[in-house]
C-alpha positions as CSV (number, residue, x, y, z in Angstrom):
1,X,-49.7,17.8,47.5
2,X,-46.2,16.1,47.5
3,X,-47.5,12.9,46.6
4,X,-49.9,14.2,43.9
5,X,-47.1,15.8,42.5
6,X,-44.9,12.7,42.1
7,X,-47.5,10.7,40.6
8,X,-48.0,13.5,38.1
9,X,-44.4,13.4,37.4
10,X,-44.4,9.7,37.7
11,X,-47.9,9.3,34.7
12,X,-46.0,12.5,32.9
13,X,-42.4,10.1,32.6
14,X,-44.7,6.7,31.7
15,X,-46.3,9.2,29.0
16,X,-43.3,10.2,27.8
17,X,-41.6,7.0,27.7
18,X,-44.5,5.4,26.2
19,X,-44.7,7.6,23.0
20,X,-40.7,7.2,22.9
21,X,-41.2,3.7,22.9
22,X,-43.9,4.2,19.7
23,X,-42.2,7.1,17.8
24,X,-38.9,4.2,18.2
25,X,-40.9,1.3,16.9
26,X,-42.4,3.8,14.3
27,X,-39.2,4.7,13.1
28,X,-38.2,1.3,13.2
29,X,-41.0,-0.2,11.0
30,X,-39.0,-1.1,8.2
31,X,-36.3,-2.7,10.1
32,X,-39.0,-5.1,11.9
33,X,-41.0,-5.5,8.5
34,X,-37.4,-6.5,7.0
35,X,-36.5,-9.1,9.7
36,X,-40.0,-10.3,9.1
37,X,-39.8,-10.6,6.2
38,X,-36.2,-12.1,6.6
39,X,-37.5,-14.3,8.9
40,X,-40.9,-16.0,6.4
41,X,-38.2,-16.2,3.6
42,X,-35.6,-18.2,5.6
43,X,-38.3,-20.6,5.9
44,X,-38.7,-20.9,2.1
45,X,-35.3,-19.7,0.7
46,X,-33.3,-21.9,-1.5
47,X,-30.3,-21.8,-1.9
48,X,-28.4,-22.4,-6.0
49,X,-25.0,-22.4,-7.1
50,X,-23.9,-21.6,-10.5
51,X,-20.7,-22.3,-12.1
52,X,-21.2,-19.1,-14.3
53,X,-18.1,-16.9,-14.3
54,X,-19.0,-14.2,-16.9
55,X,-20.4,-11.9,-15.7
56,X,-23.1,-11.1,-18.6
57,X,-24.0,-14.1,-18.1
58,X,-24.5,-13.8,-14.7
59,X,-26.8,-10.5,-15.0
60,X,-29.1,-12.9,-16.9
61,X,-29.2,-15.5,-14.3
62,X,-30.2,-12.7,-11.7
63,X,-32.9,-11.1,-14.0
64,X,-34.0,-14.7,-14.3
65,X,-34.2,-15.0,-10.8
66,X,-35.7,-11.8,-9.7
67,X,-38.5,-12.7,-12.2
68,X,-39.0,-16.0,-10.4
69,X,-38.9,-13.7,-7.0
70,X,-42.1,-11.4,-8.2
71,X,-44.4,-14.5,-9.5
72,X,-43.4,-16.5,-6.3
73,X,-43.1,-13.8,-3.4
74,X,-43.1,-16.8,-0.9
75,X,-40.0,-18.0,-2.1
76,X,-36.1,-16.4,-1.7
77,X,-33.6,-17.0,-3.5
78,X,-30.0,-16.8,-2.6
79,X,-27.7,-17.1,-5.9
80,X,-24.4,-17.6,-5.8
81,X,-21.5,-17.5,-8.0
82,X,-18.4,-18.9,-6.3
83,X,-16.2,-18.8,-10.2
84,X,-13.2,-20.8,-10.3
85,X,-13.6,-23.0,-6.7
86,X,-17.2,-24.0,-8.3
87,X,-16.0,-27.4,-8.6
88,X,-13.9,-27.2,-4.7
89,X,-16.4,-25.8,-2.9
90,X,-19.5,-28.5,-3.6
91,X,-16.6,-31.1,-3.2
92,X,-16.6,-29.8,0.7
93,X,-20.3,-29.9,1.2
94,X,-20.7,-33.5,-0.7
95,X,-18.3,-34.6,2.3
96,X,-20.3,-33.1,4.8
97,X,-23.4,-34.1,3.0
98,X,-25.1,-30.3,3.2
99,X,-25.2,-29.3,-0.7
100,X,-27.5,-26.5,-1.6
101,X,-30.8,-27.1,-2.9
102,X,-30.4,-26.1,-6.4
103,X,-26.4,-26.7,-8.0
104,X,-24.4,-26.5,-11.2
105,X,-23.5,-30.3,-11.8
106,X,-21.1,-28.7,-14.7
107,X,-20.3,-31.8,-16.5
108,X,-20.4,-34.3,-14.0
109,X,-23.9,-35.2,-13.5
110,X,-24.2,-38.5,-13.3
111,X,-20.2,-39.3,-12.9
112,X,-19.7,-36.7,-9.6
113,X,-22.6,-36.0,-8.4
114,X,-24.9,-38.4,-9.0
115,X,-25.1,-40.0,-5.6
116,X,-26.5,-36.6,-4.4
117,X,-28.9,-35.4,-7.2
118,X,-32.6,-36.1,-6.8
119,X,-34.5,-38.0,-9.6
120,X,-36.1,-35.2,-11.9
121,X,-37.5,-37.6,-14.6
122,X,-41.3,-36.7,-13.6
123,X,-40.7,-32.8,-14.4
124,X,-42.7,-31.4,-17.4
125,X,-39.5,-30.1,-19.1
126,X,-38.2,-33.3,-19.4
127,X,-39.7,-34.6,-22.6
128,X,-37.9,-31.2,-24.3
129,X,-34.4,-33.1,-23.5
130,X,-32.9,-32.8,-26.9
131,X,-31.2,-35.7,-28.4
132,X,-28.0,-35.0,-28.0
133,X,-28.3,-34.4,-24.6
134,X,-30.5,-36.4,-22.4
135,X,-28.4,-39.1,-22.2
136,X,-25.9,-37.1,-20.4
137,X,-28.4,-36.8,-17.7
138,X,-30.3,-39.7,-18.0
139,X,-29.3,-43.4,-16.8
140,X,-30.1,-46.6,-17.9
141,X,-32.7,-46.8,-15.3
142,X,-34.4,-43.6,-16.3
143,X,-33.3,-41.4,-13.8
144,X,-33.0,-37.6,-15.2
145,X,-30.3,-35.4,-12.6
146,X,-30.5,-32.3,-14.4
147,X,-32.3,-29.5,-16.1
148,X,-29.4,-28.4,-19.1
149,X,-29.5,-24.8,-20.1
150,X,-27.0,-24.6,-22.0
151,X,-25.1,-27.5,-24.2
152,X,-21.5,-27.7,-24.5
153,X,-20.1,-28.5,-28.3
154,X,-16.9,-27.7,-27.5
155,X,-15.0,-26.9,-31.1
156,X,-12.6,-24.4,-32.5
157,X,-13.3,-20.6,-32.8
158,X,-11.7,-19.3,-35.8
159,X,-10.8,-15.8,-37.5
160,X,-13.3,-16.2,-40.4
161,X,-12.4,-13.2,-41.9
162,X,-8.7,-14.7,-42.5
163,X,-9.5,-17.6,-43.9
164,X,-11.7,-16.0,-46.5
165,X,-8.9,-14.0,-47.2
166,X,-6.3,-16.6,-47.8
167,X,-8.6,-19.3,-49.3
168,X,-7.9,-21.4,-46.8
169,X,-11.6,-24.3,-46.5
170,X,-12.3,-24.9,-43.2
171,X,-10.3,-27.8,-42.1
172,X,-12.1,-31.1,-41.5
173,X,-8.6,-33.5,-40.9
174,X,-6.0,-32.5,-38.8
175,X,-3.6,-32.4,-41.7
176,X,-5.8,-30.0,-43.2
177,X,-5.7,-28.1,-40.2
178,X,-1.8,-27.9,-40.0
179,X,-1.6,-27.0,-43.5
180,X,-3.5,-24.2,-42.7
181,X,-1.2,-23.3,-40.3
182,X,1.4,-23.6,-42.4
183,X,-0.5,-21.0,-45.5
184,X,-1.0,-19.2,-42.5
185,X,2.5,-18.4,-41.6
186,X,4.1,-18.4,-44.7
187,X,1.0,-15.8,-46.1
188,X,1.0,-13.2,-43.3
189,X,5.0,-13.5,-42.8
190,X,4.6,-14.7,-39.0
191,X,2.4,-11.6,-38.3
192,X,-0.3,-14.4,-37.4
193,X,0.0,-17.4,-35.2
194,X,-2.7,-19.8,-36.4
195,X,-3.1,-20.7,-32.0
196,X,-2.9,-19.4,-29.2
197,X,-2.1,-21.0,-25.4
198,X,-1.3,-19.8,-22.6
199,X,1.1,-21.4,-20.0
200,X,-0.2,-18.9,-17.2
201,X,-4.2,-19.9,-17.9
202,X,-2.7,-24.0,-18.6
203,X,-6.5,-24.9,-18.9
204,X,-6.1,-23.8,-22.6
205,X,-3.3,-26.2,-22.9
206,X,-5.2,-28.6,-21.0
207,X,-8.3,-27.8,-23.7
208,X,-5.8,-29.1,-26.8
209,X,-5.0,-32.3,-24.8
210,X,-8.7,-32.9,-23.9
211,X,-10.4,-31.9,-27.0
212,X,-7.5,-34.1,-29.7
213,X,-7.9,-37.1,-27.2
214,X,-11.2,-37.6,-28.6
215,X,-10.5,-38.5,-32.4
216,X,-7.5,-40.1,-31.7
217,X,-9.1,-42.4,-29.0
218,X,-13.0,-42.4,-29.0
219,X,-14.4,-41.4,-32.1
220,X,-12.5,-43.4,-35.1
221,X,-14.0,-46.6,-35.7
222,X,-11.3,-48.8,-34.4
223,X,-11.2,-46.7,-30.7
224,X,-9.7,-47.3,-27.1
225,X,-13.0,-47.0,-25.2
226,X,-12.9,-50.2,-23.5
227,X,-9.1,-50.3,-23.0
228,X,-9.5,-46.8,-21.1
229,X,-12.5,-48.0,-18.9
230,X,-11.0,-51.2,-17.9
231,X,-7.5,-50.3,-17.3
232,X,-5.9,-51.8,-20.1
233,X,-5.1,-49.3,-22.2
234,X,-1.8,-48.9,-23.9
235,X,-0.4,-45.5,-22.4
236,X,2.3,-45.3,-25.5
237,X,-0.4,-44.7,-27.6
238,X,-1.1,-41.6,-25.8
239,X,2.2,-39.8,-27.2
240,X,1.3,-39.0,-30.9
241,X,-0.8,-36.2,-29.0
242,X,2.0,-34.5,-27.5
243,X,4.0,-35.0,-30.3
244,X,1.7,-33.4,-32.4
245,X,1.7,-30.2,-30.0
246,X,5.3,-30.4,-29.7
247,X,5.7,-30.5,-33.5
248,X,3.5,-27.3,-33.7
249,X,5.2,-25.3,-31.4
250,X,8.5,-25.8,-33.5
251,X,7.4,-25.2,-36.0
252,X,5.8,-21.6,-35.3
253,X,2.2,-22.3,-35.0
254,X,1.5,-21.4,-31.6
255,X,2.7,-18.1,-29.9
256,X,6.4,-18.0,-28.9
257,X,5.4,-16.3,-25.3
258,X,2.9,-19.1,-25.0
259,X,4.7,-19.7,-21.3
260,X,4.1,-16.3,-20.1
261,X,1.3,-15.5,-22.1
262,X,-2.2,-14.9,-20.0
263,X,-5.7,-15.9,-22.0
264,X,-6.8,-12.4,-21.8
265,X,-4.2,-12.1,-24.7
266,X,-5.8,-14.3,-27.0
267,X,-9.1,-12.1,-27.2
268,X,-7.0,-8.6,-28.0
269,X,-4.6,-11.0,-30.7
270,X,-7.7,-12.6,-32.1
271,X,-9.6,-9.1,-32.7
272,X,-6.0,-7.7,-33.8
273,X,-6.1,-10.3,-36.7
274,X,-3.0,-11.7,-34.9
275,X,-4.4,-15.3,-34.1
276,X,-6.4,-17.8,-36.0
277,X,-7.7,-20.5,-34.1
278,X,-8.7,-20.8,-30.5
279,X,-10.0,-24.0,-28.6
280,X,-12.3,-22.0,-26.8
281,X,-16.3,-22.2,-27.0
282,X,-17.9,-19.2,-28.9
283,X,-18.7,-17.2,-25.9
284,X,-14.6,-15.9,-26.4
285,X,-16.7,-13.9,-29.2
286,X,-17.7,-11.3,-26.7
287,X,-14.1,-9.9,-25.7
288,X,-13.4,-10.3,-29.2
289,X,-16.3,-8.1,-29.6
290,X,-15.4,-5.6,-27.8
291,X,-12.3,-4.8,-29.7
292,X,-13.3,-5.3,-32.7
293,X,-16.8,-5.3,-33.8
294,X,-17.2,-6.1,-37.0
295,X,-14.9,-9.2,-37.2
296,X,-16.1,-11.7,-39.0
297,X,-16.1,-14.9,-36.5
298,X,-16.4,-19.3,-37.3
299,X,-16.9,-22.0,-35.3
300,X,-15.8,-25.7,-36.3
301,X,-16.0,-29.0,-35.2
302,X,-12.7,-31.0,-33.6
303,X,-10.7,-32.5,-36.8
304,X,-10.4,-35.7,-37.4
305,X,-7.2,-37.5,-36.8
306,X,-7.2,-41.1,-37.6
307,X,-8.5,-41.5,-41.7
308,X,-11.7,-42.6,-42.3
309,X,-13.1,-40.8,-39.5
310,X,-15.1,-37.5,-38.9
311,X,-15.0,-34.3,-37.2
312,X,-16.7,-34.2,-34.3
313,X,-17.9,-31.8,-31.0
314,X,-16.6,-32.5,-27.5
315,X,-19.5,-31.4,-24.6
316,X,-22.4,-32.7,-22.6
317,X,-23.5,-30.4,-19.7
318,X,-22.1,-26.7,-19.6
319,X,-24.7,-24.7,-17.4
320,X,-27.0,-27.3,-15.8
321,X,-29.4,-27.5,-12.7
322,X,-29.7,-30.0,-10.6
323,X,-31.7,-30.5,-6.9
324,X,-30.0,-32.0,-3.9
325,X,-32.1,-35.0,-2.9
326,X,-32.1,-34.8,0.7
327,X,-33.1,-30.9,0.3
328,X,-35.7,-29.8,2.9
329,X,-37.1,-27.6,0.0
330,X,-37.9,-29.7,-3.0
331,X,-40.9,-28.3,-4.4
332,X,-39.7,-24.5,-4.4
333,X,-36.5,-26.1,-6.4
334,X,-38.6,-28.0,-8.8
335,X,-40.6,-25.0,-9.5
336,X,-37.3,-22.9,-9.7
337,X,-36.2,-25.1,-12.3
338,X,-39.3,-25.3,-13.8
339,X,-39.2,-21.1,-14.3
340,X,-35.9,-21.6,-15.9
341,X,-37.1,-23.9,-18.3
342,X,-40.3,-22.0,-20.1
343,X,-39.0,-21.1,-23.3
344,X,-38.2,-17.2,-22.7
345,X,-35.8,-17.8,-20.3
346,X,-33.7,-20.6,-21.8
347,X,-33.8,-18.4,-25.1
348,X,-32.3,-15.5,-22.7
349,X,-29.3,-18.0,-21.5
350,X,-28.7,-19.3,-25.2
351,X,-28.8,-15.9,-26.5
352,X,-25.6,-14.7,-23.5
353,X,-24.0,-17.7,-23.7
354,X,-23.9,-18.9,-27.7
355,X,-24.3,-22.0,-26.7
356,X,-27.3,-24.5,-27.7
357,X,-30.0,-24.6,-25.7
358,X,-30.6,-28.2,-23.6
359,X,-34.4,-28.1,-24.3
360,X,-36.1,-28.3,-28.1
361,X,-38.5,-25.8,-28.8
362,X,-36.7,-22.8,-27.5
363,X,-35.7,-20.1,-30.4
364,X,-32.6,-18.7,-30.3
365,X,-30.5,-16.0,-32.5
366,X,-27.2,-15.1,-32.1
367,X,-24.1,-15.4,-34.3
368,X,-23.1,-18.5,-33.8
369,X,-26.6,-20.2,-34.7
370,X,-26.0,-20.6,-38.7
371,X,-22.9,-23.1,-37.3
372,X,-25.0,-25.0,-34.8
373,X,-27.4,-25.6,-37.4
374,X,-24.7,-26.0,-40.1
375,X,-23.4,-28.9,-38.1
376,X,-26.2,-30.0,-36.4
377,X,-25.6,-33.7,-37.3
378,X,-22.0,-33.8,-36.4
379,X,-21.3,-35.9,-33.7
380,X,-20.8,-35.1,-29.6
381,X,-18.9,-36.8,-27.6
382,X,-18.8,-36.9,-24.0
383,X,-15.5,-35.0,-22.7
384,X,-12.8,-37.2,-22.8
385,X,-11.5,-36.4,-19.0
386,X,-15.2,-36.6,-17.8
387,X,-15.4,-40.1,-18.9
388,X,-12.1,-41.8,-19.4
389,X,-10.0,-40.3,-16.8
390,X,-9.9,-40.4,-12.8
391,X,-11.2,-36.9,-10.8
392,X,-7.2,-35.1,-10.8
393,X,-6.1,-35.6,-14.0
394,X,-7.0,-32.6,-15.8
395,X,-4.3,-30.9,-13.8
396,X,-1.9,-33.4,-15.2
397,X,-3.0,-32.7,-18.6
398,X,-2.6,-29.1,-18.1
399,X,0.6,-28.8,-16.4
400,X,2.4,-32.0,-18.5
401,X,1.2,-29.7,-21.1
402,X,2.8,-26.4,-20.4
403,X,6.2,-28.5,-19.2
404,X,6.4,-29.8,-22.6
405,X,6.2,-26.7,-24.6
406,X,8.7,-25.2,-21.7
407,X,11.3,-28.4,-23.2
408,X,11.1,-30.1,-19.6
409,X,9.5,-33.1,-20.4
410,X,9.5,-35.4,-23.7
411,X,6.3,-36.8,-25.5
412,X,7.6,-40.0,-24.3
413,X,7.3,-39.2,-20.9
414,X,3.9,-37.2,-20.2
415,X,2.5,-40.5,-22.1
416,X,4.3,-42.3,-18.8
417,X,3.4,-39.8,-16.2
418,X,0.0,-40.1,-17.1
419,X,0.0,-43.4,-17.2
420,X,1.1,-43.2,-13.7
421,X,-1.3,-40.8,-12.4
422,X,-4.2,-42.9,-13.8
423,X,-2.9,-45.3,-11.9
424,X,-2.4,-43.7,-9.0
425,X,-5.6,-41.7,-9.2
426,X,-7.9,-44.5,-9.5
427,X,-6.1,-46.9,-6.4
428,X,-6.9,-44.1,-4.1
């Protein structure tokens, strides 16, 4: 009786155990089907980074994405948006030779990263290259190392509305340009700075240095390409730049806190009808935006400096994909790429980011278009630090910069410290 009463006990505890152990796993389901799932998509997940930082621009990139998710279920995608240590962080992972399968080359496609890009020149979108652009990407030997979303034609943004107001063309020289600075004070009583810079943000600063190299040294005629490339170049002639800036600043054309002054300023001046010109790319039109909607906004080609020669666009790659060529994954990444490309989606990512589109055939409509087609003919020019300077210098151009306008350092001698730091840079 004993016995049959312990192994009644003993079926009654395996019973209850047993529907304990399914209720558990029934309760559970969606944590196993989740690590399932987890598990298939780790075998098929690519990774991307983007050197996006807005983050309306980044809402587009993750519609994109989730999109790309729902037509291809057997294929994750982790996105990533690492901001301003973009550029750091892939520097890491080219040393350790583990970059993610799909990345932002961001203006150094072939010049940075092309040792680790895979050859994309077989892809369908590649014939929609436009002109001005698949050079940038392609080499001599045909190879293509990215798919461009979104063009850079880096230029002025201007207060339209202003100029309008005090008759003042749209300047194609650089005189013309400081005599609308000039007008500009003299009309509004100092009220408006024709620029703005900020010594906090020195990348603006840097912009000026990188943007006026160009039609002083690459685009007239009679140009320093060669001297640049080979070393030879005469570093003195370097100094009308910061002279220029320097002349500027004394005379009351940039902002007199430009050393304290953050670039969130410049959107809130700009809106205020404080500011004139920025050398920022259009997308600056958003925080302008929302301050002041109705503001009536331009956008200009880079003035020429030496006579005779024309205004022209600094740019290449802005927002680019590229593949890693030893990635494990590289026919999920070529058919990422290839969602990115249809026409619906690069209109999306032109539409956010004002830029032109890196692919013909794809509409887009925003208020900036009328000046890309205005000046569709005008010239672009590779940025000058991207092609002509060592990887570093853009630090020197930004900080030389901001010691300048602080009266610690002469024209004469940022021309020699960067004549240094070339030096120094490219004997590394």
């Amino acid at each position: 009786m004993k016995t049959r009463f312990i192994k009644g006990v003993t079926v009654a505890l395996a019973a209850i155990l047993l529907l304990a152990g399914c209720s558990s796993r029934s309760g559970d389901t969606k944590i196993d089907t989740d690590q399932t799932k987890k598990s298939s998509s780790a075998a098929s997940r690519i990774t991307v980074d983007s050197s996006v930082n807005d983050p309306v621009v980044q809402r587009v990139y993750k519609d994109i994405v989730e999109a790309f998710k729902q037509e291809n279920p057997d294929i994750d995608v982790d996105l990533q948006f690492p901001g301003s240590e973009h550029d750091n962080i892939l520097k890491v992972k080219m040393a350790a030779n583990e970059m993610p399968d799909v990345f932002d080359t961001h203006g150094w496609a072939q010049v940075r990263y092309g040792n680790y890009l895979a050859d994309l020149r077989d892809e369908a979108w590649v014939p929609q290259l436009t002109d001005t652009i698949k050079d940038v990407v392609t080499d001599k030997d045909g190879k293509v190392y990215a798919l461009v979303l979104s063009e850079a034609k880096d230029g002025f943004t201007y207060n339209a509305d202003l100029l309008e107001k005090l008759n003042i063309p749209v300047p194609k020289t650089f005189d013309e340009l400081m005599a609308a600075a000039d007008k500009i004070v003299k009309e509004t009583n100092g009220e408006t700075v024709p620029f703005h810079f900020s010594g906090i943000d020195d990348w603006t600063i840097g912009q000026y240095f990188d943007l006026m190299a160009t039609p002083l040294l690459i685009s007239p005629e009679n140009n320093e390409k060669d001297a640049l490339l080979d070393g030879t170049f005469d570093w003195t002639k370097w100094t009308p730049l910061p002279e220029k800036f320097q002349e500027m600043h004394e005379k009351g054309y940039i902002n007199k806190d430009v050393i304290t002054a953050k670039y969130s300023d410049a959107s809130r001046q700009f809106a205020e009808g404080k500011v004139a010109f920025v050398m920022v790319n259009p997308s600056f039109a958003e925080e302008v935006r929302k301050i002041n909607k109705d503001m009536k906004i331009g956008y200009m080609p880079v003035p020429a400096l030496i006579a005779g020669d024309e205004p022209s666009f600094s740019g290449g790659e802005r927002f680019t994909m590229g593949i890693w060529k030893d990635s494990e994954k590289m026919e999920q990444a070529k058919k990422f790429l290839a969602f990115f490309a249809k026409p619906e989606n690069m209109s999306k990512i032109a539409n956010v980011t004002m830029l032109p589109p890196g692919l013909n055939g794809v509409e887009a409509q925003h208020e900036f278009s009328p000046f890309y087609e205005q000046y569709k003919d005008v010239r672009v020019f590779p940025y000058f630090d991207r092609v002509f300077l060592p990887s570093g210098m853009w630090d020197v151009l930004c900080k030389q910069g901001t010691e300048l306008l602080a009266g610690r350092t002469t024209p004469e001698k940022y021309s020699e410290v960067m004549k240094q730091e070339v030096e120094r840079l490219r004997n590394r």
